[in-house]
C-alpha positions in Angstrom: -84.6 -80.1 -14.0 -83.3 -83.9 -13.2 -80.3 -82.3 -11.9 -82.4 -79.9 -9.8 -84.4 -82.5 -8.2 -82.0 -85.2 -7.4 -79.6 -82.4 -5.2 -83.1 -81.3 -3.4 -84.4 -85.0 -2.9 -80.4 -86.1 -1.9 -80.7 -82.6 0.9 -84.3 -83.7 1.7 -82.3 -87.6 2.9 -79.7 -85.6 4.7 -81.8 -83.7 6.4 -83.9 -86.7 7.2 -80.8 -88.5 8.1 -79.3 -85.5 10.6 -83.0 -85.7 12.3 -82.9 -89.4 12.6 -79.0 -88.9 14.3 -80.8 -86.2 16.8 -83.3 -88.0 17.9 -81.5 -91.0 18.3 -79.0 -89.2 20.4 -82.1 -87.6 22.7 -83.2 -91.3 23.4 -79.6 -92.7 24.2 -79.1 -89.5 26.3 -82.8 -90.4 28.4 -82.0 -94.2 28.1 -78.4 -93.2 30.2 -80.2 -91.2 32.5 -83.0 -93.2 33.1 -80.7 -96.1 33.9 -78.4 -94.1 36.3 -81.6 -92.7 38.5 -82.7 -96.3 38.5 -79.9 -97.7 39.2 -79.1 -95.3 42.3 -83.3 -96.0 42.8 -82.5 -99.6 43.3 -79.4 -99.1 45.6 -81.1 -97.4 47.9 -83.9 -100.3 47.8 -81.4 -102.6 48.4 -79.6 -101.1 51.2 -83.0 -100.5 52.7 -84.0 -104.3 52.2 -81.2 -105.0 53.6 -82.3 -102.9 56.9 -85.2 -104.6 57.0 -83.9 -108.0 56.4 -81.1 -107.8 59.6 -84.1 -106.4 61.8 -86.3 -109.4 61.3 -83.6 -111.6 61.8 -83.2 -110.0 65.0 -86.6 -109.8 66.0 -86.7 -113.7 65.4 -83.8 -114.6 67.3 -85.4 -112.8 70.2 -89.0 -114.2 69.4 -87.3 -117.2 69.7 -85.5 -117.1 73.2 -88.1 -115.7 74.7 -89.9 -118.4 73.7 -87.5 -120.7 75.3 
């Protein structure tokens, strides 16, 4: 019987062990994702920022001589 239930508790670790692999590979798989459509998220902030920055320089400079 000792026989019998170390080969089922050592097949109940593996299986435990092949779920733990799974899931850990489902979480590195969303964790990539998730950092690729943020990092594309971001760009586009950036470059939009980046818009927005240049047109207020702009509208100062003109502020400004109009001023003058």
């Amino acid at each position: 019987m000792s026989t019998k239930t170390n080969i089922q508790k050592d097949w109940e670790q593996r299986e435990f062990i092949e779920d733990m692999s799974i899931n850990i590979q489902k979480i590195v798989e969303f964790l990539n994702k998730f950092e690729l459509s943020t990092r594309n998220k971001l760009s586009d902030l950036n470059e939009k920022l980046t818009i927005l920055d240049r047109q207020v320089d702009y509208l100062e400079a003109t502020f400004k001589t109009v001023q003058e």
